[in-house]
C-alpha positions in Angstrom: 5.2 -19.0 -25.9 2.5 -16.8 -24.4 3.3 -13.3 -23.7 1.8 -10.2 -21.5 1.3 -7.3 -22.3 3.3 -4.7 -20.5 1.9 -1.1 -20.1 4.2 1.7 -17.6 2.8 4.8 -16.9 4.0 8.3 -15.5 2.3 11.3 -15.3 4.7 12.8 -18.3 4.4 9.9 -20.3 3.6 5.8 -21.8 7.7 4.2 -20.9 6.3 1.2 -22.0 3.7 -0.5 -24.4 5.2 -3.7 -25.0 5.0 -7.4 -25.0 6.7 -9.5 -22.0 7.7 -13.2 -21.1 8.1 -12.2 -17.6 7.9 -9.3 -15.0 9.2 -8.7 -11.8 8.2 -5.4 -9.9 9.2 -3.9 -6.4 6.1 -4.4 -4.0 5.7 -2.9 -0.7 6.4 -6.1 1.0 8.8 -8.1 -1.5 9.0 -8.7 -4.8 6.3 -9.9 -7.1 6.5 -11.8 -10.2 4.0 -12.3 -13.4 4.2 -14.5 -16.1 1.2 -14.8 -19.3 -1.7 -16.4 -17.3 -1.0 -14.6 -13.8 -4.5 -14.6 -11.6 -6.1 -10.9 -11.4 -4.5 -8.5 -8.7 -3.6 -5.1 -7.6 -1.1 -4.1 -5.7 1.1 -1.3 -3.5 4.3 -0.4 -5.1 7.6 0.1 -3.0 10.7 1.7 -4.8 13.0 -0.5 -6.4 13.8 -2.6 -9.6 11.4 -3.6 -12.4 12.7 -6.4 -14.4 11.0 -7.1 -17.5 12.0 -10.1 -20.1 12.2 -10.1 -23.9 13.2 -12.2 -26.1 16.0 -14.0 -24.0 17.6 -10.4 -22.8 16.2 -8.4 -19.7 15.6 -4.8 -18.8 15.7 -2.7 -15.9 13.7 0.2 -14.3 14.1 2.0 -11.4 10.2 2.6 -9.9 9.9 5.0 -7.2 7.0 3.2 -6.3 3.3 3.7 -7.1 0.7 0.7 -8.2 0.3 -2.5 -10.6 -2.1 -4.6 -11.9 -2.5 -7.3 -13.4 -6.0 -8.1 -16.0 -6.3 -10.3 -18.5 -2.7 -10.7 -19.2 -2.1 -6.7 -19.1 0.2 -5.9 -16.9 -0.5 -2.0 -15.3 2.1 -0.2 -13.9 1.6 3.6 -12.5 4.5 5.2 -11.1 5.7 8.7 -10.5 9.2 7.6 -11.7 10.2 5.2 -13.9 14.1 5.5 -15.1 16.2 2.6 -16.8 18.3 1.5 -14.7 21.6 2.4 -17.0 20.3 6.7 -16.6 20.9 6.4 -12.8 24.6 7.9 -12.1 26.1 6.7 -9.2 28.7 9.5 -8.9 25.7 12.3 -9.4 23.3 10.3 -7.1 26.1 10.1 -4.3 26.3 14.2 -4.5 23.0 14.5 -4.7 23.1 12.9 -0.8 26.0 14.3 0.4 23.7 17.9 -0.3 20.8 16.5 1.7 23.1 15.4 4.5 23.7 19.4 4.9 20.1 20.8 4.5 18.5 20.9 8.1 14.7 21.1 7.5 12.9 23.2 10.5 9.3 22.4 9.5 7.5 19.1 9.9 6.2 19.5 6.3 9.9 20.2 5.4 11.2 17.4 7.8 8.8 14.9 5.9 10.1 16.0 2.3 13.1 15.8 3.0 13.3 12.2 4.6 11.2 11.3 1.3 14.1 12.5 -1.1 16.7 11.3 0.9 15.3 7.6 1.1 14.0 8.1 -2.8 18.0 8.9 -3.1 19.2 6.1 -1.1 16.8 3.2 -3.2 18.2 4.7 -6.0 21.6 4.4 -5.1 21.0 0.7 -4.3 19.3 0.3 -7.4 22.4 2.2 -9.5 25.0 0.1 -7.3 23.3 -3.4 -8.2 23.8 -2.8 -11.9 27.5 -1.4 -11.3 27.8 -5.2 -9.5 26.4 -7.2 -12.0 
């Protein structure tokens, strides 16, 4: 069966250099999926779960958001944050909102930041939650 090759980047490091029988990624407007073959294309990120296939098992990553694309059957992903999905700790990631319920930004620069984090928060959350689910 034909594979693609898998590349995640973050500005600290490579996650992943690997072969793939399938990906799905977190879009802006949906999900997306590839498979070996897939037509050229670049796209918007949103945050959410990357699934990627292997060998009959699956892994998940929590992507904050960022961009992909897709090139001759390599797969591109660049993303601030990528985390497997088993790192995320709901108990810590619930505390970690229950503290930005309490801060009361005054700027508009702060007022923007912190509505970032606390969404960034939430999706992971979500994320966190699915796996606990399933």
């Amino acid at each position: 069966m034909a594979e693609l090759k898998l590349l995640v980047v973050t500005p600290e490091e490579t996650l992943l250099d690997c072969q793939s029988e399938a990906v799905i990624v977190p879009m802006i407007d949906g999900q997306k999926g590839f498979l070996p073959g897939h037509a050229p294309m670049i796209g918007r990120l949103g945050p959410g779960v990357m699934k990627v296939q292997q060998g009959g098992g699956d892994r998940r990553f929590f992507l904050e958001g960022g961009f992909v694309q897709m090139d001759r059957n390599v797969l591109s992903v660049l993303t601030n944050i990528a985390i497997p999905i088993e790192e995320l700790a709901v108990n810590q990631l619930q505390d970690d909102l229950k503290a930005l319920d309490k801060l009361e930004p005054t700027t508009a620069s702060e007022k923007l930041s912190h509505q970032r984090k606390v969404q960034l928060t939430k999706a992971m959350l979500q994320a966190a939650n699915q796996t606990v689910g399933s």
